[in-house]
C-alpha positions as CSV (number, residue, x, y, z in Angstrom):
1,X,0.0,22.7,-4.3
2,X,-2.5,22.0,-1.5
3,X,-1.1,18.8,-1.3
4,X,2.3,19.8,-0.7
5,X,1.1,22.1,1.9
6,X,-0.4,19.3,3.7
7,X,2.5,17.4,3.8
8,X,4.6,20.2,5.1
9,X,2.0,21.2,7.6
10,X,2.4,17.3,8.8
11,X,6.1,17.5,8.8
12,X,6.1,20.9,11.3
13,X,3.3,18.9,13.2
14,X,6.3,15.5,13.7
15,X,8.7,19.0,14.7
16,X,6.9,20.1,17.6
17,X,9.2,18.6,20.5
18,X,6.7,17.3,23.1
19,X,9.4,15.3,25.2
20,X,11.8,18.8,25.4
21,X,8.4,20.7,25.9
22,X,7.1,18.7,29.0
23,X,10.7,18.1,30.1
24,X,11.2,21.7,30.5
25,X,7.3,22.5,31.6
26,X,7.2,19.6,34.5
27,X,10.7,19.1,35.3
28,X,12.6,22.4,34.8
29,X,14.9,20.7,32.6
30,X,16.4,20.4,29.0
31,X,15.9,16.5,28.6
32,X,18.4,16.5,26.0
33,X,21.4,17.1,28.8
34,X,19.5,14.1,31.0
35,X,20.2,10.3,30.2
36,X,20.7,9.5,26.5
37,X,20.0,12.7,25.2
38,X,17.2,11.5,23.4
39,X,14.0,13.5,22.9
40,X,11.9,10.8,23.5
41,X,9.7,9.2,25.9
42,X,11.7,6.7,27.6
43,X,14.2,9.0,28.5
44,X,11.8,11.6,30.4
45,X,10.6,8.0,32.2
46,X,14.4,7.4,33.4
47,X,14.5,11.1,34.3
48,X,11.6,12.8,35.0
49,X,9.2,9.9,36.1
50,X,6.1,8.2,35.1
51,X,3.8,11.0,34.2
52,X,5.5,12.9,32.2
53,X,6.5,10.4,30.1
54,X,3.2,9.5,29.6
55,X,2.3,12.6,28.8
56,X,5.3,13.1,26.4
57,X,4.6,9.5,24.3
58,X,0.6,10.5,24.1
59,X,1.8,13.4,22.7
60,X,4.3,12.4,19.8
61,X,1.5,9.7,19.5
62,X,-0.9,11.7,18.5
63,X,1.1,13.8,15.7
64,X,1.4,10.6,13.7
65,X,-2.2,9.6,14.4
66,X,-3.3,13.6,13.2
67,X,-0.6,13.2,10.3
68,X,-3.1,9.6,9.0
69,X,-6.4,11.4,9.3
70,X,-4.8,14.3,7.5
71,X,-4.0,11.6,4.7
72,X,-7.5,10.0,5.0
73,X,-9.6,12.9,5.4
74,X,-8.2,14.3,1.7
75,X,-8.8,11.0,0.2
76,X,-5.3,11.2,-1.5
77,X,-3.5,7.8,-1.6
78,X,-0.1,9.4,-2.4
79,X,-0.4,11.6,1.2
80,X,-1.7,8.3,3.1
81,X,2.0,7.7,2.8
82,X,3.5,11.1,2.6
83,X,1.8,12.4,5.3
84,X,2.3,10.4,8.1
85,X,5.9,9.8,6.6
86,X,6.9,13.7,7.2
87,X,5.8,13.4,10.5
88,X,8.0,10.6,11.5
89,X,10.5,12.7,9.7
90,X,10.0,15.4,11.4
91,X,9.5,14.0,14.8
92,X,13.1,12.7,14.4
93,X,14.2,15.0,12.7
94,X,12.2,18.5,14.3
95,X,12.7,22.2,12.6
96,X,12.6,23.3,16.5
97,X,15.2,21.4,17.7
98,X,18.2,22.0,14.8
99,X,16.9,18.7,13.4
100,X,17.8,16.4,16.3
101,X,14.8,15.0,17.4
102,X,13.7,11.2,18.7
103,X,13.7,8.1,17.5
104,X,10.0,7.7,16.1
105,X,8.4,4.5,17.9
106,X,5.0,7.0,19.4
107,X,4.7,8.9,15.8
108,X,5.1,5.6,14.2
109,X,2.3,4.0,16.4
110,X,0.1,6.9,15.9
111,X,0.1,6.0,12.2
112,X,-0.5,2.6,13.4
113,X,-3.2,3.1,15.5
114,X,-4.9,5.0,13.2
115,X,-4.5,2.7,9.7
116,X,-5.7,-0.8,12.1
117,X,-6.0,-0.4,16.1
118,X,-5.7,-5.0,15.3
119,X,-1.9,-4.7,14.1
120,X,-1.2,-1.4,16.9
121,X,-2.6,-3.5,19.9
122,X,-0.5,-6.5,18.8
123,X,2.2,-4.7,18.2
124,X,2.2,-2.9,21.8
125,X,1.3,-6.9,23.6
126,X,4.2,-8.0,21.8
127,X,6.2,-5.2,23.3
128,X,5.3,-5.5,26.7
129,X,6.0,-8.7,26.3
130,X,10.0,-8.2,25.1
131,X,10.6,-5.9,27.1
132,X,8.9,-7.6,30.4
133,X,11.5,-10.7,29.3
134,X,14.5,-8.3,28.6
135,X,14.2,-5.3,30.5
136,X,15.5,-3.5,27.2
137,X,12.9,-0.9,26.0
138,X,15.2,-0.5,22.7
139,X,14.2,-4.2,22.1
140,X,11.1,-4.2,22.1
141,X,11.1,-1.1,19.9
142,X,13.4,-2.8,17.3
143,X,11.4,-5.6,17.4
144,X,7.8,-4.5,16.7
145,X,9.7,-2.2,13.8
146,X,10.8,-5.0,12.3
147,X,7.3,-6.8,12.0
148,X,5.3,-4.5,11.4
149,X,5.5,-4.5,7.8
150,X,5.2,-7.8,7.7
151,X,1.9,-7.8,9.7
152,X,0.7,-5.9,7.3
153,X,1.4,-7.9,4.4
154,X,-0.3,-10.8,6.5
155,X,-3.3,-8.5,6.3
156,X,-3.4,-7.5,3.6
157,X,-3.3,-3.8,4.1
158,X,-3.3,-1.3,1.1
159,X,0.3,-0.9,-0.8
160,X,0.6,2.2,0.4
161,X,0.2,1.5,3.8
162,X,3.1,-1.5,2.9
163,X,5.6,1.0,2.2
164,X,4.9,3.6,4.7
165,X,5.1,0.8,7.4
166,X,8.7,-0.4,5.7
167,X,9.6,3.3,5.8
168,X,8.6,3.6,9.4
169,X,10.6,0.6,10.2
170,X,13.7,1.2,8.5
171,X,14.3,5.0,9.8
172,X,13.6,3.4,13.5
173,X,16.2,0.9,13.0
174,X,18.3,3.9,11.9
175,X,17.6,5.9,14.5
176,X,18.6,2.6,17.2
177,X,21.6,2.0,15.8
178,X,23.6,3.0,18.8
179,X,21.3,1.1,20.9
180,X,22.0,-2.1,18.7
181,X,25.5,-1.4,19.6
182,X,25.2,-1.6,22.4
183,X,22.9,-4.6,22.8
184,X,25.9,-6.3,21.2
185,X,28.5,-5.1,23.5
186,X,25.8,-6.2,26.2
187,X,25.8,-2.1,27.5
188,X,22.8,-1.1,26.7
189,X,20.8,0.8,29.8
190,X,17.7,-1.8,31.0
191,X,14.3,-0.5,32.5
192,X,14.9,-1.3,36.7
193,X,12.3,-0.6,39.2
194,X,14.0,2.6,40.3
195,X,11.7,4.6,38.3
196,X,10.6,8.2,39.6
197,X,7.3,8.4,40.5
């Protein structure tokens, strides 16, 4: 029972909306009616500037990063993966928002962070590094998703850990698949200079 409590406390921890929260704190506006509609980072950075974006990814970082030590401070390998798991979930999929949340790339590297800063700070150089080439932030997202369970294969990371990271991956490619779209079509929005301050 405490187990399952834990696991729903971790899912209303993904919920809480921190990009709609700061959006509406520091900007005076519903970031879901700005941009993409996404409640994520990148789009407060294309509308509401630098900071709060910042702010917003630290944030959603942190409730996957809180959902692993949950897991690890209770010892139970079954909630090393259920726990940061339901808070991906519930980050893109949040109880405060009717269930329409983000797309899970800070949650996701909170886990990350948390399991092996090595495969997190790889995994934000490689990245930059897209996305500096590209200019498409979806990109680099998709890209890092997609290695990141095989990184930890490379390292030999716990099996848990193995599936939790091919969980994370697969709902992030879910969540882009409008963004993959429209990287094939050639439509998809780049990262310019003409970001607010």
């Amino acid at each position: 029972m405490q187990e399952i409590l834990l696991v729903i406390l971790c899912y209303l921890i993904g919920s809480v909306p921190f990009s709609y929260i700061f959006g509406r704190t520091l900007g005076g506006v519903d970031i879901r009616s700005r941009g993409s509609g996404n409640v994520g980072a990148t789009n407060v950075l294309r509308n509401l500037g630098v900071k709060p974006a910042i702010l917003a990814f630290t944030a959603d970082l942190l409730k996957g990063f809180i959902a692993a030590w949950i897991a690890y401070a209770w010892g139970n390998p079954l909630l090393v993966f259920l726990c940061p798991a339901a808070a991906i979930i519930g980050h893109c999929y949040p109880l405060f928002l009717r269930f329409k949340g983000g797309k899970a790339v800070a949650t996701a590297s909170g886990m990350v962070l948390f399991n092996d800063p090595v495969i997190f700070i790889s995994l934000v150089a490689v990245f930059v590094l897209v996305v500096f080439i590209s200019r498409y932030v979806s990109l680099g997202s998709l890209t890092v998703a997609v290695l990141l369970p095989f990184v930890a294969i490379l390292l030999n990371q716990n099996i848990e850990v193995i599936l939790l990271y091919f969980f994370a991956a697969t709902l992030i490619i879910y969540k882009h698949k409008e963004n993959i779209d429209r990287l094939r079509k050639g439509i998809e929005s780049k990262i310019t200079g003409r970001i607010h301050s």
